[in-house]
C-alpha positions in Angstrom: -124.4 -33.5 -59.1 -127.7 -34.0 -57.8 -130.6 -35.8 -59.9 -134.1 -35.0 -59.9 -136.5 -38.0 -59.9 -140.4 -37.5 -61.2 -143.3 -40.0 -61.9 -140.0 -42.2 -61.3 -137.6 -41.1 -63.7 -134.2 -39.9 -63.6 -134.2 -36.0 -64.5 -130.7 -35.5 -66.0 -129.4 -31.6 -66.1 -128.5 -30.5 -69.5 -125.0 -30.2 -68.8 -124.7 -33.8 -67.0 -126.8 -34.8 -70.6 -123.4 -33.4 -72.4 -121.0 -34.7 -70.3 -122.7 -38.4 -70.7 -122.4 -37.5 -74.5 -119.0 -37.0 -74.3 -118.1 -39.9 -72.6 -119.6 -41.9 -75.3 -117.5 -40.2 -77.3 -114.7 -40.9 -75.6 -115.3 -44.7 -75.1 -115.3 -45.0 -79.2 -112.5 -43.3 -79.6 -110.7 -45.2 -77.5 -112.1 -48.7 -78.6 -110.6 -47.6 -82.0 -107.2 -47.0 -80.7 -107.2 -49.7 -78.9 -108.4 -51.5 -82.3 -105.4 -49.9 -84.4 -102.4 -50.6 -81.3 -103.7 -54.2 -81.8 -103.2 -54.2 -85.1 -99.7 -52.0 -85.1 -98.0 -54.6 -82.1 -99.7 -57.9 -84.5 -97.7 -56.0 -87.2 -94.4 -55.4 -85.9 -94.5 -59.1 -83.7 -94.8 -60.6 -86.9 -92.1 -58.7 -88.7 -89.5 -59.1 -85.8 -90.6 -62.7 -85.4 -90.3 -63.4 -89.3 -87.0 -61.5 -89.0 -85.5 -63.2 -85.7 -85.6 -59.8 -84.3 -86.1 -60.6 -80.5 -85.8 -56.6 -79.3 -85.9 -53.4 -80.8 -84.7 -50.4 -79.0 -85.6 -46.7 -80.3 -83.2 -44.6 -78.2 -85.7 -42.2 -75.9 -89.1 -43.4 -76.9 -89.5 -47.5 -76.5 -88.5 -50.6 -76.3 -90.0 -53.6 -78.4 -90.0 -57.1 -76.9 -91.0 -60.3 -78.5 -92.3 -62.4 -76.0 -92.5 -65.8 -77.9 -95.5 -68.6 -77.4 -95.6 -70.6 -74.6 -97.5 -73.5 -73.0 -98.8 -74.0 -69.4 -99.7 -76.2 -67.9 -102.3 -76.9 -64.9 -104.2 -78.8 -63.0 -107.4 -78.6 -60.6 -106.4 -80.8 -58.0 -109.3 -79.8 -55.6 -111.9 -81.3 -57.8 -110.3 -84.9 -58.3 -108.7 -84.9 -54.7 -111.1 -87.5 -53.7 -110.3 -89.8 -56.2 -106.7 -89.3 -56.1 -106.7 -90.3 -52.8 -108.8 -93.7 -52.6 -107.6 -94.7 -55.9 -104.0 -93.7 -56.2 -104.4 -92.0 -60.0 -101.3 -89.7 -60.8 -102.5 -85.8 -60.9 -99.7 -85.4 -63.5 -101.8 -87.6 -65.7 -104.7 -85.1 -65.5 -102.9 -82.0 -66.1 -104.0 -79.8 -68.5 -101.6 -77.5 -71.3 -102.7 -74.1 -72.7 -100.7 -72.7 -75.7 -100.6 -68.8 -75.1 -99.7 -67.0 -78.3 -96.5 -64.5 -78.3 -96.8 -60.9 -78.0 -95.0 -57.9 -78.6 -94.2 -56.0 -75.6 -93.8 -52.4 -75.8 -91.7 -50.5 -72.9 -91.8 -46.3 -73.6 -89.3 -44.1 -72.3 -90.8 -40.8 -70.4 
């Protein structure tokens, strides 16, 4: 593809016009799938989780895995180093805990 530049602007070919149009296209349609598998795997975690269902298997076409919340934990021991060092705090004191919610992970089968 080459572009055409005049009085400094871009000269786009009809047919590059289209296949811009198209990608547009595509990016919203796939924003909304991603949008509704959000909302299908929020829906099925939640009804395994309420359930104590920890794996589903579908013979052939996937696997559903509840992966459960979790915490971790972390420090940044480069930016108080200094300090640990003349003053003898305890990094452990500093740490810092992130809860990450549980999700459902989905394995498919070819």
């Amino acid at each position: 593809m080459e572009l055409k530049v005049i009085d400094n602007q871009i000269i786009i070919p009809e047919a590059v016009q289209k296949q811009i149009l198209k990608l547009q296209e595509f990016q919203l349609t796939k924003l909304e799938m991603d949008n509704e598998e959000k909302q299908i795997k929020e829906a099925l975690y939640k009804a395994m989780a309420d359930h104590g269902i920890k794996s589903w298997d579908i013979e052939g076409i996937a696997k559903f895995t509840v992966i459960a919340p979790t915490e971790s934990k972390s420090f940044d021991k480069n930016k108080v180093q200094a300090l640990i060092d003349v003053s003898g705090l305890n990094a452990e004191d500093y740490q810092k805990t992130v809860k990450k919610n549980g999700y459902l992970k989905v394995t498919y089968y070819d």
